[in-house]
N, C-alpha and C positions, 0 to 999 in steps of 0.2 A: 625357421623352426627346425629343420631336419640336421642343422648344425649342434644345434642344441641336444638332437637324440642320441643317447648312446645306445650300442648294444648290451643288452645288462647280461648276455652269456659270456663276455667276457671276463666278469670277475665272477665266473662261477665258481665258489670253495671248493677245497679239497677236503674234507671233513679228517681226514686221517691224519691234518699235520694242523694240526692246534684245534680243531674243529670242534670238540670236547668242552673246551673251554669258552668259545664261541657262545655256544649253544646258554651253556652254564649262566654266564654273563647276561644273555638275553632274557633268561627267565627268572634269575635274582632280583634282576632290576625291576622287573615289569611288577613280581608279587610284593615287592617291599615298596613301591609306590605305591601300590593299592592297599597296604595294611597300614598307609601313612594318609591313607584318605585322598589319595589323587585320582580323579573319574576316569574310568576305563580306558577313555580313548587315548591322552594323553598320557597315560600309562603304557599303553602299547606303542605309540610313537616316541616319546621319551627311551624308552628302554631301548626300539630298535637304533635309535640315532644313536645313544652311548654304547650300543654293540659296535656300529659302524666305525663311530670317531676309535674306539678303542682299537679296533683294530687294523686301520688307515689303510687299507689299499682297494677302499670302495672311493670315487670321486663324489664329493657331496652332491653334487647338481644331480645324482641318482636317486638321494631321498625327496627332494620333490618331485624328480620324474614320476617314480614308480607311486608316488599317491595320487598324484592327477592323473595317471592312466588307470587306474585300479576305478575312477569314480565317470573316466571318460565312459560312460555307458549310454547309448539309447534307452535300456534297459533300468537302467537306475533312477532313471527322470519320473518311474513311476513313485519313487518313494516320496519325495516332498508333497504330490498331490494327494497320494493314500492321507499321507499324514494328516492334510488340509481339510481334506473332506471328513476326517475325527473329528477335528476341532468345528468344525461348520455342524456338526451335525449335534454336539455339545451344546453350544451356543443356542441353536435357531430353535430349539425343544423336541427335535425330531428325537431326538434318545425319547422322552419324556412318552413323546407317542406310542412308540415301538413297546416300553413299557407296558402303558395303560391297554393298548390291543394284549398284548401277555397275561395280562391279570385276568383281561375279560374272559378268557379260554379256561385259564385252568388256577388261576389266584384265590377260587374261590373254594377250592379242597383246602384240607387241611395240609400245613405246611406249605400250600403253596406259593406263597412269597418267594421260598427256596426255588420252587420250578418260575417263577416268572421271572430270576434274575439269570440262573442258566438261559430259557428259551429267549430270552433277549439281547443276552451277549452271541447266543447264537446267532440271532437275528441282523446286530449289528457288524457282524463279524462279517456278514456277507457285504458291506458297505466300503468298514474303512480300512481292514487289513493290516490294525497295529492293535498288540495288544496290550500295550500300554493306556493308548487313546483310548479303548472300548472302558478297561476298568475303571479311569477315571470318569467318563464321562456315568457307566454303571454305579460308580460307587455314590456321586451325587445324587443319584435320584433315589436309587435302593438301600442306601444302606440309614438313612434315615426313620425312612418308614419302617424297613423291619424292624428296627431298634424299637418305634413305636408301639408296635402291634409283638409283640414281648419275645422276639430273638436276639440273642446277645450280640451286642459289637462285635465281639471278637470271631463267632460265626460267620454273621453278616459280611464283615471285613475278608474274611476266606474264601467266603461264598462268592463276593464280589471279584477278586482277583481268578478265583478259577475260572468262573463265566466267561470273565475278559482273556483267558488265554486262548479261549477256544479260538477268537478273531485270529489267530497267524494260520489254524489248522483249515478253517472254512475259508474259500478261495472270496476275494482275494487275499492275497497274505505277502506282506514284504517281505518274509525269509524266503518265501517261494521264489519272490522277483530276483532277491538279491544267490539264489543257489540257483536257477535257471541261467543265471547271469556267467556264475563263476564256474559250474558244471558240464556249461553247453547242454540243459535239459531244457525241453520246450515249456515253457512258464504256463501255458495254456493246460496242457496236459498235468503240469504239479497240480495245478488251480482242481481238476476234474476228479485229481487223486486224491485232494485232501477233501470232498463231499460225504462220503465215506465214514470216512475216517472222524472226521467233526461231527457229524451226526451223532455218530455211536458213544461219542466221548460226552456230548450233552445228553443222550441218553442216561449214560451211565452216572454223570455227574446226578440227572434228577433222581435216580432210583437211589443210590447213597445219602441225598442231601433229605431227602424223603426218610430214609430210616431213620437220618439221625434225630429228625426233628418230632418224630413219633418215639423214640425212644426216651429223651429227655423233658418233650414237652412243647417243644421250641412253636410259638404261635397258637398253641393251644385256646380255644376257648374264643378265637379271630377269624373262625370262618365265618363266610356266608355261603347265600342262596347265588346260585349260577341265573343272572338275568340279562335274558335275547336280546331288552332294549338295549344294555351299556356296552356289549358285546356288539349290535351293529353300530351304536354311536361309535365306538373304538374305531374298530376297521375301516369306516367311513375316515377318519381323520390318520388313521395309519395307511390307508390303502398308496398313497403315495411314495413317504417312506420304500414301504413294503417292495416295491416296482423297482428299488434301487439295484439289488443283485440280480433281479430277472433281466434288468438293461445290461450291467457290468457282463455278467459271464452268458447271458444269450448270445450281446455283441462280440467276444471271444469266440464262442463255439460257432457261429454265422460268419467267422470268421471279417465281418463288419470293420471289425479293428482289435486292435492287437493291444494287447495287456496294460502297454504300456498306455497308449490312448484312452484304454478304459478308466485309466485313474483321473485323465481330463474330463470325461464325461461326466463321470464320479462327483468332479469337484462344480462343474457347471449344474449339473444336477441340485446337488442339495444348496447350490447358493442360490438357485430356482427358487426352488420351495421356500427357504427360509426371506429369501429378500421380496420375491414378487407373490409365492401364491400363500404363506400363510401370514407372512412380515413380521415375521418374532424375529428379525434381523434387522440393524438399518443402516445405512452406509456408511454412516461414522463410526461405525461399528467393526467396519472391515480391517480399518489399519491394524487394529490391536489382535483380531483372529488372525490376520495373515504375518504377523508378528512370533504369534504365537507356535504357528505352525512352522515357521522359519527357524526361531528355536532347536524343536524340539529334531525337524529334518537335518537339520546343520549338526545337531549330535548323535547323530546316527551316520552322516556321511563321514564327519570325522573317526569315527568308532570303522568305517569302512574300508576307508585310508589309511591310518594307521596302523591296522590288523593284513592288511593287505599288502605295506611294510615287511610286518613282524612275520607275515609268511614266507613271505620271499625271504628271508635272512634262513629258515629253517630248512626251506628246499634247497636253498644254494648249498646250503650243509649236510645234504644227502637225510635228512632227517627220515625223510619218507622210507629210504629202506631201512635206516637205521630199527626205526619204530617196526616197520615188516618182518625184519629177522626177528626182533624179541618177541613180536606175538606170535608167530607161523614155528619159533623154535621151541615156543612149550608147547602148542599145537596145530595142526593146519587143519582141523575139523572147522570145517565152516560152520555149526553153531558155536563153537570158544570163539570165534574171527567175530561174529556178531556180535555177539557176548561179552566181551570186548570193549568194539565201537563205540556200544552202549553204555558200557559202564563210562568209557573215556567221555562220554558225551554230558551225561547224566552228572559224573563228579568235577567235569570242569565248568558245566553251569554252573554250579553254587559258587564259582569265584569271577567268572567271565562273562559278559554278557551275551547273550547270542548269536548278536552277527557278527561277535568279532569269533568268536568258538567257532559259526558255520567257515568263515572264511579264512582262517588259521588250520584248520581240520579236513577240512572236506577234499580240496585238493591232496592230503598226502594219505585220509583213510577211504577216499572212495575207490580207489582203482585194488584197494585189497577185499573193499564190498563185493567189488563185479568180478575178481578172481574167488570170490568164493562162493558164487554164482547167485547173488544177488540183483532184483531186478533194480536198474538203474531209477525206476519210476520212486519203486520204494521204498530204496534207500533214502531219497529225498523227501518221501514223506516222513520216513521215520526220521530222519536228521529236525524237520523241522517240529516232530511230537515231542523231540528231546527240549529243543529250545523251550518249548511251552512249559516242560517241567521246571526248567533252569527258573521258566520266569515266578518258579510259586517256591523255592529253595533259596532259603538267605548261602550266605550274605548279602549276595546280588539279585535274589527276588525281586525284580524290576516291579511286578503286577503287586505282586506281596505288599512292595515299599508305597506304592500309588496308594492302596485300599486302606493300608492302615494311615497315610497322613490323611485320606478325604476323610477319614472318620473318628479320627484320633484314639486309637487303640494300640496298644502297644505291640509291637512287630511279636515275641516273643510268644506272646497271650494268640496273636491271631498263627504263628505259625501250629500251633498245637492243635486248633483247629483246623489248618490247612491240608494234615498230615493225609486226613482219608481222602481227599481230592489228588494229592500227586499218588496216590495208593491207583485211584483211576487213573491217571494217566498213563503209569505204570502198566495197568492192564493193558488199556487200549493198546501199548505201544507192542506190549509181547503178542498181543493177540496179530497184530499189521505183518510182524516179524512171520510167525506160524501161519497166517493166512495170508499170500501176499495178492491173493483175488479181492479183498477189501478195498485194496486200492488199484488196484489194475481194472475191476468190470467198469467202471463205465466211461475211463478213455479207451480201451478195446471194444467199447459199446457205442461211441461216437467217431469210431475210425469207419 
C-alpha cells in the first residue's frame, strides 16, 4: 500500500507560471456541467480531472488517492448512519408521532399548523441530522394536511423545507460532522454550539410563519379547543421518539461515546422502535430502507470526494492567498472579512451544494476568519447557517427542490413564499456574527 502513496507536496503548483489559467479551467468546467444538468458531485470531479489531464504533470493514481483519503475518516462513518436513521424514522411513522405530539401543544391556535411543522422539524433535527431527510419526511405528512385545512401549497411547500433546514443547525448535524472533520473542530462542541442557534432560528421561523398566516388568512376558521386528553395520548406514543436526542447528545456530553458512535446508536435506536416496540416496520422491509439510505449516503460521500479533489487543485494554486490579498486589499476590517465570508458563502449556495461549498471553502476562508479574530466555534456555526440558507435558495435549494416534488408545486410559486423564511435565516446568521455568546455559552457551560 505505501508504494502505492504518493506525496501530493510534491506537485505542489506555482500559481505564478500558468496558475491563472489552472484555476480558470477548473471553474469553467465544473459551472457549464452544472448549467448542462450534471449533479454536483460529478461536476466537481469531472472538472477537477479535466484541470488535471489538461495540465499533465500531476500522476493520475493522485486522483483516486486524494478522494479515498478525503472520505478515509472515522469521522465520516457518522454520515451513512445519520442518513439511515432519516429514512428509518420516515418509514416506521415516528415523523407521524413527533407530529401529532406538535399539534397536541400548540396546533390548536390559530395558524398553528405553521408552528407544528417548524416545532417538528425542530424536533426531528435532534434525531437524523440531514436536512434533506427531515424535509422529505415533513413534507409527507404536513404538507397534505395544511393544504387540507386551507393553507396554500406553495406555503405549506416553503414552510416544509425551512422546518427541515433547521435539522443541520440542531445538533446532530452532518455539515457539523463533515466541518469538525475537515477543521479539526471538536464535533461535540459544534453539536453544543448549534442548540442555540437552532432554537432561536425555529423561534423565529414560528413568529414569521404566524404573521403571515394572520395576515392573509392562511387556516383561518381551522382551529380548535386545546384537549389534555389528545395531548397525553400524543406524548404517551411520542414519548419514545422524543428520548432519541436526549440518548444522541447526552451520550456525547457523558462523553459515553463519541459523535460518531452516536449515529450507531441513532440507527439501532429507531430500528428498536419501529421493528420491535411499535412494528410499523417489518423485515422485508429493511432491504429497500437500507437501499435507500445507501443511496442517498453514497451521494453525499461522492459530493465529498469530489469537492475534496476540486480543493486540493485550488490550494495547490495558492488560491487561499490569492483570494486573501483581494479581500484584506479593499479592507482588513474584520466586519468587511466576515462580511465577505458571508456573502462568498450565501452566493455560492445558490449554485453549490453545501458540503461541497463547506469543503472547497472552509479550508482557504477560515484561517482569514481566525486572523480576523473570529471564534473558531463560530465560525463553524455560522458556516453551517450559511448551508441551511444555500438549502432554501435555487437553483440548488436541495430542501426547496424535496418540498416542492413531495407536494407538487412549482419551485418558482414556492420560492416566493420561501423568501421571509431565508430573510430569518438571514437574521439569525447576523445576529450569531454580532453575538458570538449565542453559540459559545453552553459549550463554555459544559466545559
Amino acid at each position: 500500500m505505501e508504494s502505492l502513496s504518493f506525496d501530493l507536496s510534491c506537485y505542489y503548483y506555482n500559481w505564478t507560471k500558468g496558475g491563472e489559467g489552472v484555476i480558470a479551467l477548473l471553474f469553467i468546467a465544473f459551472f457549464l456541467l452544472l448549467i448542462i444538468g450534471v449533479p454536483v458531485g460529478i461536476s466537481l470531479g469531472t472538472a477537477a480531472i479535466i484541470t488535471i489531464l489538461w495540465e499533465g504533470t500531476v500522476p493520475l493514481m493522485v486522483i483516486p488517492q486524494k478522494m479515498f483519503i478525503s472520505m478515509n475518516s472515522f469521522t465520516l462513518l457518522a454520515i451513512p448512519f445519520f442518513m439511515l436513521t432519516g429514512v428509518i424514522m420516515d418509514k416506521s411513522g415516528l415523523t407521524q408521532r413527533l407530529v401529532n405530539f406538535a399539534d397536541s401543544i400548540i396546533g390548536w391556535t390559530r395558524g398553528g399548523m405553521s408552528y407544528v411543522s417548524v416545532s417538528s422539524g425542530m424536533m426531528m433535527g435532534g434525531i437524523s441530522g440531514s436536512a434533506p431527510a427531515d424535509t422529505a419526511a415533513l413534507s409527507s405528512v404536513m404538507t397534505p394536511s395544511m393544504v387540507k385545512m386551507g393553507y396554500p401549497a406553495r406555503f405549506a411547500a416553503a414552510l416544509q423545507a425551512a422546518s427541515g433546514s433547521i435539522g443541520i443547525i440542531i445538533p446532530p448535524s452532518i455539515p457539523m460532522v463533515v466541518l469538525g472533520g475537515i477543521a479539526s473542530l471538536s464535533v461535540g462542541k459544534l453539536f453544543l454550539g448549534g442548540v442555540i442557534p437552532g432554537v432561536l432560528i425555529g423561534i423565529l421561523l414560528m413568529v414569521v410563519s404566524g404573521i403571515i398566516c394572520r395576515k392573509y388568512g392562511y387556516g383561518a376558521g381551522k382551529t380548535k379547543s386545546f384537549s389534555l386528553s389528545y395531548f397525553a395520548q400524543s406524548f404517551k406514543k411520542a414519548i419514545l421518539p422524543l428520548l432519541a436526542p436526549v440518548i444522541i447528545v447526552g451520550g456525547i456530553l457523558t462523553g459515553v461515546f463519541t459523535p460518531t458512535e452516536s449515529s450507531v446508536i441513532a440507527v439501532v435506536y429507531t430500528l428498536i422502535l419501529g421493528l420491535a416496540v411499535y412494528k410499523s416496520i417489518k423485515l422485508r422491509e429493511l432491504p429497500a430502507i437500507f437501499m435507500e439510505a445507501v443511496i442517498s449516503s453514497g451521494n453525499v460521500l461522492l459530493i465529498i470526494a469530489a469537492s475534496s479533489l476540486f480543493s486540493w487543485i485550488l490550494v495547490s494554486h495558492n488560491f487561499p492567498q490569492i483570494l486573501s490579498d483581494l479581500i484584506t486589499g479593499v479592507s482588513d476590517s474584520p466586519f468587511f472579512i466576515i462580511l465577505v465570508i458571508n456573502l462568498i458563502f450565501i452566493t455560492g449556495g445558490m449554485f453549490i451544494e453545501g458540503l461541497a461549498l463547506l469543503i472547497m471553502f472552509v479550508p482557504i476562508l477560515m484561517p482569514l476568519a481566525m486572523a480576523a479574530g473570529m471564534d473558531p466555534l463560530v465560525f463553524g456555526v455560522m458556516i453551517v447557517i450559511n448551508i441551511a440558507i444555500g438549502t432554501l435558495t435555487p437553483p440548488v435549494g436541495v430542501c426547496l427542490f424535496v418540498a416542492c416534488s413531495s407536494s407538487g408545486v412549482k419551485l418558482d410559486h414556492a420560492m416566493k413564499s420561501a423568501i421571509p423564511f431565508v430573510l430569518v435565516l438571514c437574521l439569525a446568521l447576523g445576529l450569531v456574527v454580532m453575538f458570538p455568546e449565542i453559540v459559545t455559552f453552553i459549550p463554555n457551560l459544559i466545559e
